[in-house]
Structures are given as C-alpha cells and as structure tokens.
N, C-alpha and C positions, 0 to 999 in steps of 0.2 A: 188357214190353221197352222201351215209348216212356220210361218214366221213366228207366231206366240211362243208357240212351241220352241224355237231355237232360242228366244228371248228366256224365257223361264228355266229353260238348261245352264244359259251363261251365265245367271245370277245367283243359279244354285254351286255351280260351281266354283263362282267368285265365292260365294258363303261359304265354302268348305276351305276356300285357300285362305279367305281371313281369319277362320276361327285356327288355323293347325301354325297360322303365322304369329297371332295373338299369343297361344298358346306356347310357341316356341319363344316367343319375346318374355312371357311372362317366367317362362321356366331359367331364360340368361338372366332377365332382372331378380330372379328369389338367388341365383347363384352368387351374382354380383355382390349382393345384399349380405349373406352367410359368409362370405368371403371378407368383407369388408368387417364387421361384425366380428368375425374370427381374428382379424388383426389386429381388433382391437381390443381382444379379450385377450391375446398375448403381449402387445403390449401394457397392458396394467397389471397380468400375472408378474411382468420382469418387475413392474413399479412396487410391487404387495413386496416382490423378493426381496428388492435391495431394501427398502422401509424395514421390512424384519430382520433383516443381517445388522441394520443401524440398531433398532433399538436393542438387539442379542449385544451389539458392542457399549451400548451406551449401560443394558443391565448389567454388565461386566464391571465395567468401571465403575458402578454405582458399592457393586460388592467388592470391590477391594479399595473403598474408599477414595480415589482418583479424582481430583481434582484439576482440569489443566493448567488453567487459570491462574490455580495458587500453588503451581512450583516454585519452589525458591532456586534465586540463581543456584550455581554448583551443584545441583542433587543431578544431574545427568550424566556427569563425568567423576572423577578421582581428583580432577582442582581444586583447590579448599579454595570455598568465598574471600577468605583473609586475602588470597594472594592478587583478587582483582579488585577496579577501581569498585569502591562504594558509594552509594548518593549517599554528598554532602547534607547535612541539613542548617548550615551556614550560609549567608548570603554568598559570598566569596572564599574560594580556599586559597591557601597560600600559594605562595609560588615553588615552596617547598612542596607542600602537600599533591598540588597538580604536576610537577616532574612525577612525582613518585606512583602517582596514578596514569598516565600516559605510558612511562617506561613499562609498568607492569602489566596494561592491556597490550602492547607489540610481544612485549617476553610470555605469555599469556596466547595469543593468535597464533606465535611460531609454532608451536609444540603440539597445536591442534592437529585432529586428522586429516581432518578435510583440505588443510589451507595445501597438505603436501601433493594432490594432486590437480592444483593449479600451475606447479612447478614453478613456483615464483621465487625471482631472482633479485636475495639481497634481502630478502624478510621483510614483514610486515611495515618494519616502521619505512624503506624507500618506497615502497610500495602508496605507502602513507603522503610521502611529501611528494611524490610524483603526480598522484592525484590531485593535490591541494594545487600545484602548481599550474597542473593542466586547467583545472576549474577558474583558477586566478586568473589567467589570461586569456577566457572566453567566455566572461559572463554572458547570461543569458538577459533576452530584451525584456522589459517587465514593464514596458508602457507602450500603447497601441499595434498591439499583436493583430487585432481585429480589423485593423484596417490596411494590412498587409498581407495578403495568402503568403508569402517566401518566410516573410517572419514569424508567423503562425506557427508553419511545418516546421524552422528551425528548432522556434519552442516545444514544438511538439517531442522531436525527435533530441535534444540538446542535448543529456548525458548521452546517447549513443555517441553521437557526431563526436564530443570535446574526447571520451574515455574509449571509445570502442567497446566491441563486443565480447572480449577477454575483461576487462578491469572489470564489464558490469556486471558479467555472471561472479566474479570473484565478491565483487560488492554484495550481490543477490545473496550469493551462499552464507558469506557473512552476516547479514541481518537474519538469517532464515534460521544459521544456526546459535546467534549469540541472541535470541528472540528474548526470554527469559533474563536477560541483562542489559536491555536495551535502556533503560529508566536511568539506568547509572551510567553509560557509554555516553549518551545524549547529554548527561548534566555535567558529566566532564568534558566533553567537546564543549559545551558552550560554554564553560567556565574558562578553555582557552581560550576560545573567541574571544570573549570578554578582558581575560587579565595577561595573556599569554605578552602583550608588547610592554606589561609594565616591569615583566621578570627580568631585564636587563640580561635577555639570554640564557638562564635559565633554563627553560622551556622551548621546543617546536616553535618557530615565529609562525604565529597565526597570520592567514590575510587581512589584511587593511578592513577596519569597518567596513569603509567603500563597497567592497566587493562579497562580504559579508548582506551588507544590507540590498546589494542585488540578489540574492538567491533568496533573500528573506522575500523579499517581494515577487522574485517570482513563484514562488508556493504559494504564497498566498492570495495575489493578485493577478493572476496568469492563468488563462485557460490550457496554457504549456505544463502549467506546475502543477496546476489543480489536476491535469488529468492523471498526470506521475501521480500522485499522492494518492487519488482512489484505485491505483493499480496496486497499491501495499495493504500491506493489513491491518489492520485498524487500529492499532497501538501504537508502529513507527508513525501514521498519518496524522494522530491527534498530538502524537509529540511534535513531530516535525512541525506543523504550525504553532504550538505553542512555543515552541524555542524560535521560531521566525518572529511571533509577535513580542518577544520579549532584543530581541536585536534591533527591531525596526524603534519601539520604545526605546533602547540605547541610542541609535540616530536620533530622533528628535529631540533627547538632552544634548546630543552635543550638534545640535544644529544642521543633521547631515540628513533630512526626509529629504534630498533634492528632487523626489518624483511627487513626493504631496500626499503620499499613501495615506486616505484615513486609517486611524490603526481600529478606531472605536467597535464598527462592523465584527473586525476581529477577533475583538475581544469577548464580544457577545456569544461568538460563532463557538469559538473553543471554550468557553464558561461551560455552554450545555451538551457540547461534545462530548470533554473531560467526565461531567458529571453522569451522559451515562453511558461510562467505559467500566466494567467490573474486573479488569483485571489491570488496573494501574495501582502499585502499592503504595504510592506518594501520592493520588489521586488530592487528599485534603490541602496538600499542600500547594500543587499546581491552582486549584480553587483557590486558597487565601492568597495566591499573589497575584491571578488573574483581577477579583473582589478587588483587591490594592489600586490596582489596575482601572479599573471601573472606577473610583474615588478621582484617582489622577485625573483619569480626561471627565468628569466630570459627569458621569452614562445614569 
C-alpha cells in the first residue's frame, strides 16, 4: 500500500506545480500581449497626431487661399520677375536676347541670401564656368554600365566624384531655392546649349554638342542618371529629361547619336510624365513639341 500511496502524492504534486506553472506562463504571455498591444496603441496615437497637425496645416492654407503649385516666380522675394530670365515662347532667342538673360540670372544669384553663405569666390557666373568645365572634361559613361560594377558605382556617384561635395550642396541649394523658376532657367540653359557656338562670342561658350549629348544620355539612358533624377523632385526630373530628349533629337539632325540612343521610348515616357505634372506653367507647350516630336520619328 506504501507504494500507491507515494505514487499518488508525486502526481498530485506534479498537478499542483503544472497548474501554478501554466498559470504563471499564462499571466507572462496576457503581460506580453498588453505590452505589445500598448506599443502599438502609441504608436498610431503618434500616427492620428501628426495626420491631424497635416490636415490643421493643409485647412490653413486652404483658408488663406495658398496655392503652392501656383506661385508665380518673384512673389517670395522683393526681385521684380522683369529683372530674371523669362520662358521664351520662340523656337530660338537671339543671341542678344540670351546674353541678356544669362547675364541677368548670375546678377540675379549674387544678391541672393543664401548664395552668401557658401562664401563663394568670384560670384555666380565662375562659379558657372568652373562647373561647365569640370563636367566637360569627365563625362559620364552612358553605354554598358551594366556590365561593369566600377562603371556602374562611377555612374552612380559621377557628380560627386567630377564636383565634389561643396559645388553639389551649392548646386542643391540652388534648385531648392530657385524651384519656382526653374521652367525659365531650364529653357535658357538649353537655348545656350543649342545657339550659344552660333553667337560668335556673344555668349558663355557652351560645351560641344558632343558632350552635351553624353549627359543627355546619361539621364536618360543610365541607371547612374535615372537614379540622380528620382532623387530630385519632380519638376526638375521631368524637365531634365525633357530638355535631354530634345538635345539627343538635335544630335540625330546633325548626325552625332554615335551611341544609337532610341529617342522614341523617350519620348513616349515624358509625353505622359509632362502630362500628369500640375504644376508646370508651359506644361501645353512641352506637350505640342514633344506631339512634334512623335510625328518626327514616326510613334
């Protein structure tokens, strides 16, 4: 009988240490649970907060009428619009009319606030041809990056490497703060590109198509370029290939595609791009020459 007996003690006493064990496991796991639960109920109070700080800003601007989209250049500063470059709506401006517009974005840049604490040496416009120069003489590769790792990461990193990390914050600041005029900077630089070697001096000597039509390709053709381009905002990015597709179109008149770019891709890409961008104020415009464009190669 001693044996049953000690058998039926040890199993009552096992049943007593698994229920106070279950127990104790079941009281960590409801803890665990509430704990976790709790993190996550502050977590989405922080997410409810900042959601209602956005919409308290957006019903702001809704009541003082705020549009950002549809600032007009000059309304942020005391520069009258007269005194910067304006989109032409001319295929070509003169060679008079383009000095007159270059000279007055550098005279225009100096006077800025921001430009003075880059502490830059010689003003806008060396500033200007120092870049151009550095760019000229280290184009970037724009045909089988992919089948290179070193050329790749070159393209990857290429304005670092050619400009350094001084020229590209000044660069940065500059598009960030002249954002609202970027439509008319864009269509003057490429109006140099384009006419700047016919002003017989005149004008800034733009680079060589040549080297023109490699940056165009690498934007638009290059996993180096394309990835710059989604790192901007979406205004310089749909410009930028659209002033790329419109240079690489000028090589093919004058016989200079020597890499074989189709342009047609391109042109399809930035058609629907352009079209749904709501704050390009030439927006119809960019559309009937790209349309032009589509006729040309035949799309």
């Amino acid at each position: 009988m001693e044996k049953p007996v000690k058998v039926v003690i040890a199993v009552f006493l096992l049943l007593i240490v698994g229920f106070f064990a279950y127990t104790r496991l079941k009281s960590w796991h409801r803890e665990d649970i509430k704990a976790n639960v709790e993190s996550e109920r502050q977590a989405w109070v922080g997410k409810i907060e900042d959601l209602g700080k956005e919409v308290e800003s957006l019903k702001g601007m809704v009541t003082q009428g705020k549009d950002l989209a549809a600032i007009e250049p000059g309304t942020t500063d005391n520069i009258k619009k007269t005194d910067l470059p304006a989109f032409s709506k001319t295929p070509t401006a003169s060679c008079e009319e383009l000095e007159r517009r270059m000279a007055s974005f550098f005279a225009y840049l100096d006077q800025r606030e921001y430009m003075t604490a880059h502490d830059l040496k010689g003003g806008s416009y060396d500033f200007f041809i120092q870049t151009v120069e550095a760019l000229s003489e280290n184009p970037p590769v724009i045909t089988g990056e992919m089948d290179d790792l070193t050329a790749l990461i070159r393209n990857v990193t290429h304005f670092y490497r050619v400009l350094g990390k001084d020229r590209i914050h000044l660069i940065l600041d500059i598009v960030k703060n002249e954002s609202n005029r970027i439509e008319s900077l864009m269509e003057t630089f490429y109006q140099w590109v384009r006419m700047g070697t016919q002003c017989n001096g005149a004008v800034i000597p733009p680079p060589p198509l040549e080297i023109a039509y490699r940056y165009a390709g690498f934007f638009l053709n290059t996993l180096g370029g394309r990835s710059y381009l989604l790192r901007r905002d979406s205004k310089t990015r749909v410009l930028t290939s659209y002033y790329s597709i419109l240079i690489l179109d000028q090589s093919n008149d004058k016989v200079k595609n020597t890499y074989g770019i189709d342009i047609r891709p391109y042109i399809d890409f930035s058609f629907y791009d352009i079209k749904s961008q709501k704050s390009l104020a030439h927006q119809e415009q960019f559309l009937a020459t790209l349309e032009k464009l589509k006729k040309k190669y035949k799309m």
